[in-house]
C-alpha positions in Angstrom: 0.0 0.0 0.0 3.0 2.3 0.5 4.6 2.0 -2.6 1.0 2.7 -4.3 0.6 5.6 -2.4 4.3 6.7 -3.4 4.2 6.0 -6.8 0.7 7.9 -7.5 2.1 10.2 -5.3 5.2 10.4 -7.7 3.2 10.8 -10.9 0.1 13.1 -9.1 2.3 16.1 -8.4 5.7 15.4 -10.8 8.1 16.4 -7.7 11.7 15.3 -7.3 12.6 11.7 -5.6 14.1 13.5 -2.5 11.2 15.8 -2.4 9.0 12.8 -1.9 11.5 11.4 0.1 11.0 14.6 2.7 7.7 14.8 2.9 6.3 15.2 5.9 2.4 14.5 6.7 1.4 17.9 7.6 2.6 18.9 4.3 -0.1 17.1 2.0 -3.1 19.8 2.3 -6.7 17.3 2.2 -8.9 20.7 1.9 -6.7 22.5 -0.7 -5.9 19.1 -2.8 -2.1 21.0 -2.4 1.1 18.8 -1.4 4.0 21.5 0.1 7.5 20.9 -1.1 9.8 22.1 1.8 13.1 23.6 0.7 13.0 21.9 -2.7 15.7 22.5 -5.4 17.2 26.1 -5.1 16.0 25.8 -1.5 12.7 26.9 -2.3 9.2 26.3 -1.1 6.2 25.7 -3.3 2.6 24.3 -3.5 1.8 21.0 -5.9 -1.9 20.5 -6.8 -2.7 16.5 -5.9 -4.7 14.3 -7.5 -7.5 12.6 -6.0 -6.2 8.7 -6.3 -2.9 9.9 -5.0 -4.8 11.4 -1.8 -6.8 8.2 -1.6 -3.8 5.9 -2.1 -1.8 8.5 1.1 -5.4 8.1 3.4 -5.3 4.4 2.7 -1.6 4.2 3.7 -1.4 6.4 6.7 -4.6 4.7 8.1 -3.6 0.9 7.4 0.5 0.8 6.8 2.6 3.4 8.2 1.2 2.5 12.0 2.9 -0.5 11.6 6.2 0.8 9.4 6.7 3.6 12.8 9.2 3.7 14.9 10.2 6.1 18.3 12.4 7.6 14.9 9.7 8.2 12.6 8.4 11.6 13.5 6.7 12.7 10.9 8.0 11.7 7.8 5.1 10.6 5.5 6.5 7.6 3.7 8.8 5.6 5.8 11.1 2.8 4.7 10.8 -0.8 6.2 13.0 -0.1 9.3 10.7 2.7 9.8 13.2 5.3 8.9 13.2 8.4 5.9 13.8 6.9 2.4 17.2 7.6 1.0 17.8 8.5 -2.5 19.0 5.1 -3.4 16.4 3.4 -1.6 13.4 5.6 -3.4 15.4 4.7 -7.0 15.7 1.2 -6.8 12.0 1.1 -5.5 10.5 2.6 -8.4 12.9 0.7 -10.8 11.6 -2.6 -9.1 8.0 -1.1 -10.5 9.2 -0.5 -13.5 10.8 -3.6 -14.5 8.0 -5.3 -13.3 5.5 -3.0 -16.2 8.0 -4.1 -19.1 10.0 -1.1 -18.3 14.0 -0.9 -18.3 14.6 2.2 -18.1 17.9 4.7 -16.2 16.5 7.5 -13.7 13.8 5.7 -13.0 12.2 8.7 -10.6 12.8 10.8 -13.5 10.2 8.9 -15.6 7.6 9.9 -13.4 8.5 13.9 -13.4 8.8 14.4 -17.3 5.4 11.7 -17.4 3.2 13.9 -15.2 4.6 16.7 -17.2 3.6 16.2 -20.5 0.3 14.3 -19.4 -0.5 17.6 -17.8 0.9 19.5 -20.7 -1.5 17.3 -22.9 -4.0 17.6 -21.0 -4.1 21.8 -21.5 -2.4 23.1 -18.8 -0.4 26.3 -19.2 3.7 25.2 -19.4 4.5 28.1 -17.3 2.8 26.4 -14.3 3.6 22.8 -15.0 7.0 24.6 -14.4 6.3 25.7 -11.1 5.0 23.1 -10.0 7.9 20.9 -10.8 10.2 23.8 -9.6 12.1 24.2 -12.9 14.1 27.2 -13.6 14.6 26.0 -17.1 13.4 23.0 -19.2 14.9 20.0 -19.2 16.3 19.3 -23.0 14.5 15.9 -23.0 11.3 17.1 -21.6 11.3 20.0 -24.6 12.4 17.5 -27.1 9.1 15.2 -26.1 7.1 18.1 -26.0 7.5 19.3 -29.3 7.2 15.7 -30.8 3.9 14.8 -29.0 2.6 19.3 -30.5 3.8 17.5 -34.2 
């Protein structure tokens, strides 16, 4: 149920793997639909709409799985690792390449696939590509991203 939660999480809002890695629970808003990224890249804060099915899969998990995933250590982290610690970087990559693999999928940057996905599905479906870029806290675009951009316009 965790690793739902995280991966809809992942693809819902498009942040970075050590954003979700951070996440603490008072930062997913349930009124607003808004997730807070805390002192993302460039140390900066910013709001992340979230969909519905992600904040169902995060109610689901923080009812039924992270009770038994905490620890005297936990505090607040939202998504906590087996040992009931704060995902690492490592740990959140070779999680969502275990996913991935599993779907067919053999793919390098694994957490990136998520990002530039929720981008251009949000890009496709009609949102403006100035706020796509705020919400995934881009100062510029991403070569790749552009690139897919242009051949999905085409």
């Amino acid at each position: 149920m965790r690793d739902y939660a995280m991966l809809e999480t992942y693809y819902a809002t498009g942040i970075r793997r050590m954003e979700l890695g951070n996440l603490e629970i008072s930062d997913i808003n349930f009124k607003t639909k808004k997730l807070r990224v805390n002192n993302g890249r460039g140390a900066k804060d910013r709001l992340v709409p979230i969909a519905k099915r992600a904040r169902e899969w995060i109610t689901q998990y923080l009812q039924f799985s992270r009770p038994s995933l905490k620890t005297f250590h936990s505090g607040q982290t939202l998504f906590l690792s087996n040992s009931g610690n704060q995902f690492g970087e490592t740990q959140l990559s070779e999680l969502v390449k275990k996913y991935l693999l599993m779907a067919g999928y053999d793919v390098n940057a694994a957490c990136n696939v998520f990002r530039y996905s929720a981008a251009t599905h949000k890009l496709e479906g009609g949102a403006d590509i100035r706020q796509i870029q705020v919400y995934l806290g881009m100062l510029i675009y991403p070569l790749r991203w552009c690139i897919r951009i242009l051949l999905t316009q085409s």
